[in-house]
PDB file of the backbone (N, CA, C, O) and the ligand in Angstrom, with CONECT records:
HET     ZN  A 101       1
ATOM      1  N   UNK A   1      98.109  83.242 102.435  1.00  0.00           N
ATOM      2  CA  UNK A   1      97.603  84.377 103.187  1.00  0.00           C
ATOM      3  C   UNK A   1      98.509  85.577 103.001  1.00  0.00           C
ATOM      4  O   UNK A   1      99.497  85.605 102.268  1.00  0.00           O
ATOM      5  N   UNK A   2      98.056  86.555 103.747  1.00  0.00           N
ATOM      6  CA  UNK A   2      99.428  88.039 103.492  1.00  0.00           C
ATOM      7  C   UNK A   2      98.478  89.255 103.088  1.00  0.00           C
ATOM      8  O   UNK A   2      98.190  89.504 101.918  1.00  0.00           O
ATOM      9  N   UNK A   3      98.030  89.974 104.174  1.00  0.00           N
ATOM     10  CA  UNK A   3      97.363  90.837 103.654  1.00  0.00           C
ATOM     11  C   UNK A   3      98.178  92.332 103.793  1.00  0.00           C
ATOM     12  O   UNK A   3      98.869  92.475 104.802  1.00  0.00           O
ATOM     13  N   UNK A   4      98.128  93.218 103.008  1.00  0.00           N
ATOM     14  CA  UNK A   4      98.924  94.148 102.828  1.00  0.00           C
ATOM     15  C   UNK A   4      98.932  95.009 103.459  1.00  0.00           C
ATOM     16  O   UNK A   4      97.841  95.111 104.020  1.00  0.00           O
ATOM     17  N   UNK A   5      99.871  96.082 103.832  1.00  0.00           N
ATOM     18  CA  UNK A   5      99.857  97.096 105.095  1.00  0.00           C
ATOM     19  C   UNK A   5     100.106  98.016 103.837  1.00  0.00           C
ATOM     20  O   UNK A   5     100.746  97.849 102.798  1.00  0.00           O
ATOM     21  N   UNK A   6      99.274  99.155 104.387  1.00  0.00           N
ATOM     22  CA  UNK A   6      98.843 100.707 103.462  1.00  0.00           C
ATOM     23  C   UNK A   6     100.201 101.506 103.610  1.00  0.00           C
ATOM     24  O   UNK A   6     101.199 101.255 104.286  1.00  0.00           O
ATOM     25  N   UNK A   7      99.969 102.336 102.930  1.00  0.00           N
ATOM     26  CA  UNK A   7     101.500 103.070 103.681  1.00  0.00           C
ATOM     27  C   UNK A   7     101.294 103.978 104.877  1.00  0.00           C
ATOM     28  O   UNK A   7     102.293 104.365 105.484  1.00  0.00           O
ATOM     29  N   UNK A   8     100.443 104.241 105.151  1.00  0.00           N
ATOM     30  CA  UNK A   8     100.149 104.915 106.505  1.00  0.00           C
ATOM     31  C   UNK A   8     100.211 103.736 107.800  1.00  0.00           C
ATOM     32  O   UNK A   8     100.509 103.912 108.981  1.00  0.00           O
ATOM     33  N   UNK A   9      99.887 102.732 107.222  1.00  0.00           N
ATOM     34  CA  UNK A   9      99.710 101.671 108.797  1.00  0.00           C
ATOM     35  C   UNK A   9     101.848 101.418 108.711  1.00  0.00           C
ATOM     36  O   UNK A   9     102.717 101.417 109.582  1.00  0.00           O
ATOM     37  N   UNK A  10     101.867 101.277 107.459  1.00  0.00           N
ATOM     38  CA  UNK A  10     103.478 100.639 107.100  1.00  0.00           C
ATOM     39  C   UNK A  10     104.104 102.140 107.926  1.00  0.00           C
ATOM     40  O   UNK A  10     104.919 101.716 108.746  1.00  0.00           O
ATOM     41  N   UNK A  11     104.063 103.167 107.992  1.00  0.00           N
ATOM     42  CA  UNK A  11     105.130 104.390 108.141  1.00  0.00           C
ATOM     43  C   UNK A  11     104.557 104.013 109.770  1.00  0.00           C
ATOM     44  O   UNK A  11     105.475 103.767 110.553  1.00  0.00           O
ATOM     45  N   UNK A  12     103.463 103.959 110.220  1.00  0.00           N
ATOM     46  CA  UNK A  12     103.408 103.468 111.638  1.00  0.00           C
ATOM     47  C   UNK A  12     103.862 102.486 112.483  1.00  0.00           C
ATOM     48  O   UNK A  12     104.127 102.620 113.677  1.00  0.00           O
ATOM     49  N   UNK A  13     103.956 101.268 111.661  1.00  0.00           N
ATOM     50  CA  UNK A  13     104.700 100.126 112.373  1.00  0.00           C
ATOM     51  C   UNK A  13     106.228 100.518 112.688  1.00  0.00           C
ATOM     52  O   UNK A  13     106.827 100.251 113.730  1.00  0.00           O
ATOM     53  N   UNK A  14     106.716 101.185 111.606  1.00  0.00           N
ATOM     54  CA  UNK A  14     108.451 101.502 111.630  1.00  0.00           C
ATOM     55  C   UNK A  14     108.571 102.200 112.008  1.00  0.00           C
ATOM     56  O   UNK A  14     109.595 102.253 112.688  1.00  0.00           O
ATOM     57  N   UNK A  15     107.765 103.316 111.971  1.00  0.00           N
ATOM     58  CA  UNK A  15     108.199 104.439 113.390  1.00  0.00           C
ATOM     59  C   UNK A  15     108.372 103.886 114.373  1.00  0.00           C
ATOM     60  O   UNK A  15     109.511 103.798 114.831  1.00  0.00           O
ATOM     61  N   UNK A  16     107.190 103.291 115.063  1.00  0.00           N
ATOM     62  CA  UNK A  16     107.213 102.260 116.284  1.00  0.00           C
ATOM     63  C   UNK A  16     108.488 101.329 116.467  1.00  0.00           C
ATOM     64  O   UNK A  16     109.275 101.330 117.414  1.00  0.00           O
ATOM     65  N   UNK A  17     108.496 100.544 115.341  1.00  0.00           N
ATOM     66  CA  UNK A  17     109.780 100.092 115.366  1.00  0.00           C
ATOM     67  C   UNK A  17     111.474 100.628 115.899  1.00  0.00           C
ATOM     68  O   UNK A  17     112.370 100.194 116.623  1.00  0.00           O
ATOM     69  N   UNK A  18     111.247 101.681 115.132  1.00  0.00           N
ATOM     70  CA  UNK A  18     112.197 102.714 115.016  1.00  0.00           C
ATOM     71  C   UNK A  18     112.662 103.065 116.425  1.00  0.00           C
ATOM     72  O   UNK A  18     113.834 103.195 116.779  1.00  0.00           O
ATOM     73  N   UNK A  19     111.468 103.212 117.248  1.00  0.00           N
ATOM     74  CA  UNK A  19     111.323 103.839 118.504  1.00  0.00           C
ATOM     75  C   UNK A  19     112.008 102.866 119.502  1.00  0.00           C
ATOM     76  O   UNK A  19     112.801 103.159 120.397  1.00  0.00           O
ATOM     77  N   UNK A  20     111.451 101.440 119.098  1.00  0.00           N
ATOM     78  CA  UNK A  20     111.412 100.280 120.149  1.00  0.00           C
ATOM     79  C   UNK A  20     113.373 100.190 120.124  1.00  0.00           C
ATOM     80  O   UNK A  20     114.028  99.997 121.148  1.00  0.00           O
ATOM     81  N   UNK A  21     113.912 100.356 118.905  1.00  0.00           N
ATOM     82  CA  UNK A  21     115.093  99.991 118.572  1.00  0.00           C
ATOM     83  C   UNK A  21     116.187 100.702 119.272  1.00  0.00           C
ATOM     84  O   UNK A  21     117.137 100.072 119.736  1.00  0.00           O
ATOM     85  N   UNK A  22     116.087 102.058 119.372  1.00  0.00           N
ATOM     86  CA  UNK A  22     116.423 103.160 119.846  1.00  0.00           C
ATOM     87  C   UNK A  22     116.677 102.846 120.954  1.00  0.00           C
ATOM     88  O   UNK A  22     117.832 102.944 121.366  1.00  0.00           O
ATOM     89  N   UNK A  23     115.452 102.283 121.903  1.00  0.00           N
ATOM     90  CA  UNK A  23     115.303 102.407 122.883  1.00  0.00           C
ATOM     91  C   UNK A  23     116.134 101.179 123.663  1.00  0.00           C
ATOM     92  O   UNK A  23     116.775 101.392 124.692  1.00  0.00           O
ATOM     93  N   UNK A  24     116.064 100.283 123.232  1.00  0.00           N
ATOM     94  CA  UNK A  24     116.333  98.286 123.026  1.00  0.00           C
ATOM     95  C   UNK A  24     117.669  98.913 124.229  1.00  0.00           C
ATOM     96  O   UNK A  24     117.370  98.960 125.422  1.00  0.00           O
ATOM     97  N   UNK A  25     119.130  99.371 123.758  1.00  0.00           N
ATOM     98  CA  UNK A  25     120.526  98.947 124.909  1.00  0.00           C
ATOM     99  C   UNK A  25     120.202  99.862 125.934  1.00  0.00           C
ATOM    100  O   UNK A  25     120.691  99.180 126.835  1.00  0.00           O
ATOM    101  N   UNK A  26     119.924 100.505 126.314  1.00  0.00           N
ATOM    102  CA  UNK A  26     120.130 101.671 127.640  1.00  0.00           C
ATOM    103  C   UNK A  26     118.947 101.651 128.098  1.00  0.00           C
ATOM    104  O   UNK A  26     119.001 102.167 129.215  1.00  0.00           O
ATOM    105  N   UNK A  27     117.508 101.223 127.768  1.00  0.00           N
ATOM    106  CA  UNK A  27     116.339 101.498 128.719  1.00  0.00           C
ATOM    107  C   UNK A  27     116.015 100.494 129.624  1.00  0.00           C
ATOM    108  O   UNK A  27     115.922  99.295 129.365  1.00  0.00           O
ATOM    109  N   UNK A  28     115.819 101.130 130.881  1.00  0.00           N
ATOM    110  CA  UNK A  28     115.328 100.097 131.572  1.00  0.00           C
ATOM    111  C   UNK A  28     114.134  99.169 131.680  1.00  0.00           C
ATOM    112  O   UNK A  28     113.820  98.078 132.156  1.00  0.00           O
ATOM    113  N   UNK A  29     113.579 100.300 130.905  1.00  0.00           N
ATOM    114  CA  UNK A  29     111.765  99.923 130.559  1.00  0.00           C
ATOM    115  C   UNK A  29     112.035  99.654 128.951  1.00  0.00           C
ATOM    116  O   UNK A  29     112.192 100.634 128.223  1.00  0.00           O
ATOM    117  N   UNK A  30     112.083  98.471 128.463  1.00  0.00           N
ATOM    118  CA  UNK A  30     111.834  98.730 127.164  1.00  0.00           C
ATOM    119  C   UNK A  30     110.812  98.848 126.350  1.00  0.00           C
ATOM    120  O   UNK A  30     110.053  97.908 126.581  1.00  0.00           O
ATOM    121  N   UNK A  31     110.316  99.665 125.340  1.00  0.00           N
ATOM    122  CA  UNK A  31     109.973 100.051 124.817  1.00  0.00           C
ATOM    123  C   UNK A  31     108.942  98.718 123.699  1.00  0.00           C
ATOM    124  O   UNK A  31     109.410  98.302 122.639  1.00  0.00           O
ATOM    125  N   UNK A  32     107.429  98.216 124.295  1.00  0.00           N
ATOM    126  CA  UNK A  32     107.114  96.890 123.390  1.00  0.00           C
ATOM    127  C   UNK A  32     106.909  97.132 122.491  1.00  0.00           C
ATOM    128  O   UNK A  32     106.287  98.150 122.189  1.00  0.00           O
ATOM    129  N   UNK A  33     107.420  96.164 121.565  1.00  0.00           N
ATOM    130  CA  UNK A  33     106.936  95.832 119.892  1.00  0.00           C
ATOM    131  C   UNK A  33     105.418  96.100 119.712  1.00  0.00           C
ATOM    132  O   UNK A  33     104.475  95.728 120.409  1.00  0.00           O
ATOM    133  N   UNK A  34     105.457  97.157 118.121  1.00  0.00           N
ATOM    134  CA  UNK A  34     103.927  97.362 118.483  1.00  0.00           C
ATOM    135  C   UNK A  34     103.090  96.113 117.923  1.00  0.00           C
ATOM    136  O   UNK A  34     103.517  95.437 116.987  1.00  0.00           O
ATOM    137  N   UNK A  35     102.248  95.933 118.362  1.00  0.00           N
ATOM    138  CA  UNK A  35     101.234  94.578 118.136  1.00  0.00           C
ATOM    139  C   UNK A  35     100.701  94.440 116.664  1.00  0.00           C
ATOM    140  O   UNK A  35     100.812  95.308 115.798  1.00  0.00           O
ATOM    141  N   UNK A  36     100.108  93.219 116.520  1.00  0.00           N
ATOM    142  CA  UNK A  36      99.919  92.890 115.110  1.00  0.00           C
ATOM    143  C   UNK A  36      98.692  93.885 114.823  1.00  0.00           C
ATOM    144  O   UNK A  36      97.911  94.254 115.700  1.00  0.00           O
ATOM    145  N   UNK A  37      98.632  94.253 113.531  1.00  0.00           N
ATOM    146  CA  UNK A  37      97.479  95.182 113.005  1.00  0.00           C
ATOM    147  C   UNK A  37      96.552  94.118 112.918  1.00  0.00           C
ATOM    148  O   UNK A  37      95.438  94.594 113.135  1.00  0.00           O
ATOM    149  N   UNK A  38      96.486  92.910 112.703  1.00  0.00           N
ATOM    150  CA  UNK A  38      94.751  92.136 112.518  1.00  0.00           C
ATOM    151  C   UNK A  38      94.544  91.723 113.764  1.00  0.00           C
ATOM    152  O   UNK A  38      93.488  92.108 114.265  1.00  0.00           O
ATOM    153  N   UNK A  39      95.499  90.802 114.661  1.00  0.00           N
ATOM    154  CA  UNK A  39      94.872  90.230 116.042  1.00  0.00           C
ATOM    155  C   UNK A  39      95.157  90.939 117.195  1.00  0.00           C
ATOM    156  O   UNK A  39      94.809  90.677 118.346  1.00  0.00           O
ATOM    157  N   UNK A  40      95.903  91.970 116.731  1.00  0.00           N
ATOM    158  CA  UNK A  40      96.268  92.941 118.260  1.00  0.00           C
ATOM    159  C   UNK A  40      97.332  92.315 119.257  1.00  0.00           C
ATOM    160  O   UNK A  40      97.753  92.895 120.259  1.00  0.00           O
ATOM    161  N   UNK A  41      97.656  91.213 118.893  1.00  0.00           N
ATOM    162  CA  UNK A  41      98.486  90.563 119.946  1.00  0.00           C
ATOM    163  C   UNK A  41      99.947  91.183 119.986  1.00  0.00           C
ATOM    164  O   UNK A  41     100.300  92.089 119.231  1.00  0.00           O
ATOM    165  N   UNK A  42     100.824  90.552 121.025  1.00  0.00           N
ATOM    166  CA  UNK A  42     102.369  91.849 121.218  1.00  0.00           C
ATOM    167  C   UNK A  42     102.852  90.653 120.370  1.00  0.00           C
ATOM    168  O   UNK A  42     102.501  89.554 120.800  1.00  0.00           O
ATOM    169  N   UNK A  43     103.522  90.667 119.353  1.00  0.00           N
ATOM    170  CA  UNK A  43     104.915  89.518 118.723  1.00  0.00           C
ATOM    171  C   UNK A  43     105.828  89.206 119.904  1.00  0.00           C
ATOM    172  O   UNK A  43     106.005  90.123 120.707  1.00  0.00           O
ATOM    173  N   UNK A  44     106.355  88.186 120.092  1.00  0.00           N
ATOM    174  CA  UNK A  44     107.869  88.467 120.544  1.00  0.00           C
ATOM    175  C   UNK A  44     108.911  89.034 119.329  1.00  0.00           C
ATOM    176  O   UNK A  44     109.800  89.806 119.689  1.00  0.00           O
ATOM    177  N   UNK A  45     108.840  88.759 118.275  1.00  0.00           N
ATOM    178  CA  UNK A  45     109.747  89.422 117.453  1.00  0.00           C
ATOM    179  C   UNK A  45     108.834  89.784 116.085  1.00  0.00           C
ATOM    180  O   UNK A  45     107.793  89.217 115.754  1.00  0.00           O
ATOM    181  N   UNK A  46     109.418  90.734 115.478  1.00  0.00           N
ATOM    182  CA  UNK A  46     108.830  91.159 113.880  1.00  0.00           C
ATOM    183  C   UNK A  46     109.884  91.201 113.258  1.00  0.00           C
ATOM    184  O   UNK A  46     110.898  91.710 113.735  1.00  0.00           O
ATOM    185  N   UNK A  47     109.809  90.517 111.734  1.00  0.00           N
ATOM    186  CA  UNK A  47     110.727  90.280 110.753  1.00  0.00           C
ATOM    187  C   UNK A  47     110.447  90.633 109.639  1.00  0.00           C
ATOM    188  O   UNK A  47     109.468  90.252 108.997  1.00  0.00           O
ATOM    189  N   UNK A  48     111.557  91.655 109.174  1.00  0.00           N
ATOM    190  CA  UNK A  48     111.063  92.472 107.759  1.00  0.00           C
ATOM    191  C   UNK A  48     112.061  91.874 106.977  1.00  0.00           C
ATOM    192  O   UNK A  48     113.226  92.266 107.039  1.00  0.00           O
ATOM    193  N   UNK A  49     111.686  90.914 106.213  1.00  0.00           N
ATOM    194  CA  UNK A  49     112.205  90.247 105.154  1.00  0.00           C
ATOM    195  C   UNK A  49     113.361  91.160 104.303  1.00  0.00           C
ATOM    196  O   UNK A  49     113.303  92.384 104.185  1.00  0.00           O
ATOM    197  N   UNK A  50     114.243  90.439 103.833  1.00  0.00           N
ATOM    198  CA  UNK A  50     116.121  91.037 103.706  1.00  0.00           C
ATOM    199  C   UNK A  50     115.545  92.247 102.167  1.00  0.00           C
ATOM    200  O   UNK A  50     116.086  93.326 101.925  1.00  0.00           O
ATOM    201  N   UNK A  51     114.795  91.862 101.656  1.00  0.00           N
ATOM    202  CA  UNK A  51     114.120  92.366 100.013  1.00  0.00           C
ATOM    203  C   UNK A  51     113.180  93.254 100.422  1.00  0.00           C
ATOM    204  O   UNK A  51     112.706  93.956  99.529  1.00  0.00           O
ATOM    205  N   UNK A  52     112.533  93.521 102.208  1.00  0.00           N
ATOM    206  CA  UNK A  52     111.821  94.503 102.342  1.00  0.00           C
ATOM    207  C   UNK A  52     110.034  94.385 101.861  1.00  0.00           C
ATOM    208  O   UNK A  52     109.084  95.140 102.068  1.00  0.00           O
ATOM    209  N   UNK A  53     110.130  93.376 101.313  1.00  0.00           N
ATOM    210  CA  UNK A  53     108.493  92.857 100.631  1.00  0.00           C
ATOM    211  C   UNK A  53     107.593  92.549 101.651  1.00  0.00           C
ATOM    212  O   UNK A  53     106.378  92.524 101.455  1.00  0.00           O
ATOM    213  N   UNK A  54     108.141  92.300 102.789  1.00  0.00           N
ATOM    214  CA  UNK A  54     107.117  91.697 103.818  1.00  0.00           C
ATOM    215  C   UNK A  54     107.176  92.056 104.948  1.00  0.00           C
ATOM    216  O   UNK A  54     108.114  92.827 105.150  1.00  0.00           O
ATOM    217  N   UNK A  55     106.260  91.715 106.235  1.00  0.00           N
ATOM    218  CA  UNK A  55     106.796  91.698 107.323  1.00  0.00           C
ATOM    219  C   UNK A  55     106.112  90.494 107.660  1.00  0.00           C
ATOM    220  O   UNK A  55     105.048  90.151 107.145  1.00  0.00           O
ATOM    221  N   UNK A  56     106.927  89.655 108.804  1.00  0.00           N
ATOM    222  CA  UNK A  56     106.197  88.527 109.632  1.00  0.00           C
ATOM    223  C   UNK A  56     106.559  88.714 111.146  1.00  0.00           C
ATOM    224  O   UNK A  56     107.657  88.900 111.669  1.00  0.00           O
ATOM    225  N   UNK A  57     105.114  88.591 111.779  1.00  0.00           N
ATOM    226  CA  UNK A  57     104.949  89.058 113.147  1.00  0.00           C
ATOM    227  C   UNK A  57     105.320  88.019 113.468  1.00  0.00           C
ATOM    228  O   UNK A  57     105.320  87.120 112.627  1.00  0.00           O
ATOM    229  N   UNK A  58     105.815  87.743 114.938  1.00  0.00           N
ATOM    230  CA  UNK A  58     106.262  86.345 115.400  1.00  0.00           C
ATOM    231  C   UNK A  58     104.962  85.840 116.765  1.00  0.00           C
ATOM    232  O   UNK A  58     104.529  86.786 117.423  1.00  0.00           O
ATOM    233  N   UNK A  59     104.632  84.979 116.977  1.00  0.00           N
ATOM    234  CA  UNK A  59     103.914  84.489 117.955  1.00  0.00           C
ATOM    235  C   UNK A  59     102.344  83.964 117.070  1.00  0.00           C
ATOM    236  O   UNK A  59     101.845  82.839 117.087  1.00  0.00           O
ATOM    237  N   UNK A  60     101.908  85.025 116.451  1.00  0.00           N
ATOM    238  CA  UNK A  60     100.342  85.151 115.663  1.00  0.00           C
ATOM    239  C   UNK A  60     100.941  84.284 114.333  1.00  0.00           C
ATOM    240  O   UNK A  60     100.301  83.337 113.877  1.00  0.00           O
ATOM    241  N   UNK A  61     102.099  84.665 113.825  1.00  0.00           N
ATOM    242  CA  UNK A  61     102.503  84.475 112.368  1.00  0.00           C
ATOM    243  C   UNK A  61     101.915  84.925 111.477  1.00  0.00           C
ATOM    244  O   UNK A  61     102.208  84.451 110.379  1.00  0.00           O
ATOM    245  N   UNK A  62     100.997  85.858 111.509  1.00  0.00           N
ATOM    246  CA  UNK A  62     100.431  86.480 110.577  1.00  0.00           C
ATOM    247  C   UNK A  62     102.150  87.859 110.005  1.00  0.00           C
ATOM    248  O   UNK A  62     102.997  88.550 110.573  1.00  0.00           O
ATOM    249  N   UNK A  63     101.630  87.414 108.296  1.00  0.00           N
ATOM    250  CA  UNK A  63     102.284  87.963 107.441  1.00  0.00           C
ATOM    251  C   UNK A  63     101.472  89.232 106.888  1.00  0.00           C
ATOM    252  O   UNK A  63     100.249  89.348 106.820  1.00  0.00           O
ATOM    253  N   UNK A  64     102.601  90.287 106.456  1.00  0.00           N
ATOM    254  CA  UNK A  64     101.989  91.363 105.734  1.00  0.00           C
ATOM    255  C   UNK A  64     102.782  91.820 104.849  1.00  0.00           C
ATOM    256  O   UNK A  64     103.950  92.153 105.050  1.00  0.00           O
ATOM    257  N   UNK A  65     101.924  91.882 103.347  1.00  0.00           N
ATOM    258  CA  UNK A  65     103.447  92.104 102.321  1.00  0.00           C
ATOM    259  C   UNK A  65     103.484  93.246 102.162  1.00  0.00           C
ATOM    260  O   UNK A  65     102.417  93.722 102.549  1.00  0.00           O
ATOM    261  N   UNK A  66     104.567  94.469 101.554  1.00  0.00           N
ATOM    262  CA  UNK A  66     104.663  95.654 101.593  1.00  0.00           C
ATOM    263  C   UNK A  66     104.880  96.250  99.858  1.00  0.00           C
ATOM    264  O   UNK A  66     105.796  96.075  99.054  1.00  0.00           O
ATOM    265  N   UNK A  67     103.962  96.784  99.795  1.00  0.00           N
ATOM    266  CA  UNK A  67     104.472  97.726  98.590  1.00  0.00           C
ATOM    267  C   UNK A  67     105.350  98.166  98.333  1.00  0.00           C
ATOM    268  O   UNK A  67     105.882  98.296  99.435  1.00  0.00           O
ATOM    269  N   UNK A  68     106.138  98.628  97.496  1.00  0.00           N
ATOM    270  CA  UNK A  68     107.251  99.547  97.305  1.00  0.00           C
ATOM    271  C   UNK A  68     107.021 101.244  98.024  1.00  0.00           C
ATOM    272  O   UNK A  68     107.882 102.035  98.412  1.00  0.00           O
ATOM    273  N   UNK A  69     105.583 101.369  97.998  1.00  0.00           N
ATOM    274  CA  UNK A  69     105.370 102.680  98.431  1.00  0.00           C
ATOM    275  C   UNK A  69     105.549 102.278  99.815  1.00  0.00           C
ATOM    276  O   UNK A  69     106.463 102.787 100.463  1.00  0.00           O
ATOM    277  N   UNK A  70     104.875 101.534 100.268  1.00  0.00           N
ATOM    278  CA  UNK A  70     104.440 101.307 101.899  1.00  0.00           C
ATOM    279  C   UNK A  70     105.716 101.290 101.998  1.00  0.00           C
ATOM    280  O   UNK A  70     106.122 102.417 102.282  1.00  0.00           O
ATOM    281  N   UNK A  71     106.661 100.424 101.881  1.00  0.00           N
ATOM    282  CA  UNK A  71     107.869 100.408 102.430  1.00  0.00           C
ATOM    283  C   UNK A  71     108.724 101.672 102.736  1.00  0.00           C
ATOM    284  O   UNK A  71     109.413 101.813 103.746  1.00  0.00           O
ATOM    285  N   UNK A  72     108.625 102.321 102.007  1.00  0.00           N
ATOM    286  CA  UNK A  72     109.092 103.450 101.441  1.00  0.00           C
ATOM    287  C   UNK A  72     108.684 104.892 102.371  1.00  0.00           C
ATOM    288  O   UNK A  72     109.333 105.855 102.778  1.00  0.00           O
ATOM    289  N   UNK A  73     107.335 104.486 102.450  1.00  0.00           N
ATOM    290  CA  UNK A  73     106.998 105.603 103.741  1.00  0.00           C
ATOM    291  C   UNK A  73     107.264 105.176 104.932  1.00  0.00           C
ATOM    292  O   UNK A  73     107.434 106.030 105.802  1.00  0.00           O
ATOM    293  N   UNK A  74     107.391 103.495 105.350  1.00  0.00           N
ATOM    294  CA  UNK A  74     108.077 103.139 106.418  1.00  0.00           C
ATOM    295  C   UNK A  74     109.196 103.522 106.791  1.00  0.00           C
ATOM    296  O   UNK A  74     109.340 103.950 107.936  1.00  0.00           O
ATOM    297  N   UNK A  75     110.173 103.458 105.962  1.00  0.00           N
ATOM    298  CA  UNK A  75     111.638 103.808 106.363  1.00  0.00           C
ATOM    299  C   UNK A  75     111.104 105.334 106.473  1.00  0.00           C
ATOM    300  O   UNK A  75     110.791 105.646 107.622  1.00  0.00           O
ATOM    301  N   UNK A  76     110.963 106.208 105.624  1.00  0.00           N
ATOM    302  CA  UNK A  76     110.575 107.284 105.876  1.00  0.00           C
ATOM    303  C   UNK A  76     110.867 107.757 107.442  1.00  0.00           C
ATOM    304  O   UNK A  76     111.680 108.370 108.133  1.00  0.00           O
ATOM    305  N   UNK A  77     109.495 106.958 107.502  1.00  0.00           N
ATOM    306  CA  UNK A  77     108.903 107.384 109.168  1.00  0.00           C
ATOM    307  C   UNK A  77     109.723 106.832 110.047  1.00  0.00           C
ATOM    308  O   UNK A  77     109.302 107.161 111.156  1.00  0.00           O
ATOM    309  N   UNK A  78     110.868 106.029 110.176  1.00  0.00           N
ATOM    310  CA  UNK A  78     111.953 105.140 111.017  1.00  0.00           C
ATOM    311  C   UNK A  78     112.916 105.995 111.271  1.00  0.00           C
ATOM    312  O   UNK A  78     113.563 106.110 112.312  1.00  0.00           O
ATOM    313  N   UNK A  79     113.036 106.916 109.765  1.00  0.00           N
ATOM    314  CA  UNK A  79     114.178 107.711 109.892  1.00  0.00           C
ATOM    315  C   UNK A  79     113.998 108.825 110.532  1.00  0.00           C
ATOM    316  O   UNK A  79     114.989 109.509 110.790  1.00  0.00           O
ATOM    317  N   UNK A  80     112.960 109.167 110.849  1.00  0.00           N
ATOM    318  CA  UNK A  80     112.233 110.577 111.191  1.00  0.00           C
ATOM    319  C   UNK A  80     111.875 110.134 112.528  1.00  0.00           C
ATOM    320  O   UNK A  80     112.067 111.107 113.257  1.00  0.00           O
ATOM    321  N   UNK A  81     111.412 109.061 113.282  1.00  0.00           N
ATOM    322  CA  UNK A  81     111.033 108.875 114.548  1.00  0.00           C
ATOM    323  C   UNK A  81     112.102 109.225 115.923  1.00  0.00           C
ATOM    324  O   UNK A  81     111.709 109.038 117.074  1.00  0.00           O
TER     325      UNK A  81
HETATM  326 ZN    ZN A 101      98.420  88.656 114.147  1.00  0.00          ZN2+
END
């Protein structure tokens, strides 16, 4: 299985990400992981593989592999959020 995230959904997850991370030591409210793009469900954790090729949502286990572009506009958007 592994269906691929575009670079627009990819620069969205890591912004989000980006955001949640930021937010993670000092908020009282933290900030939830955004949910899987196919089942909508919240992960307890998301894991972007050490090579950057993938991501795996935790709870659903649904996988999503990343382009070099997608990735690429992800960090993008992580760095910019
Ligand atoms: Zn899912």
């Amino acid at each position: 299985m592994g269906a691929s995230l575009t670079p627009a959904r990819a620069a969205r997850l890591f912004a989000d990400l980006g955001t949640q991370q930021q937010a993670f030591p000092s908020s009282a409210r933290p900030v939830p992981l955004p949910h899987c793009p196919v089942c909508r469900r919240r992960p307890s954790s998301i894991v972007l593989k050490a090579d950057g090729s993938a991501v795996d949502f935790g709870e659903c286990g649904h996988r999503f592999t990343l382009a070099r572009s997608a990735l690429l506009a992800g960090l993008a958007a992580q760095r910019s959020a």
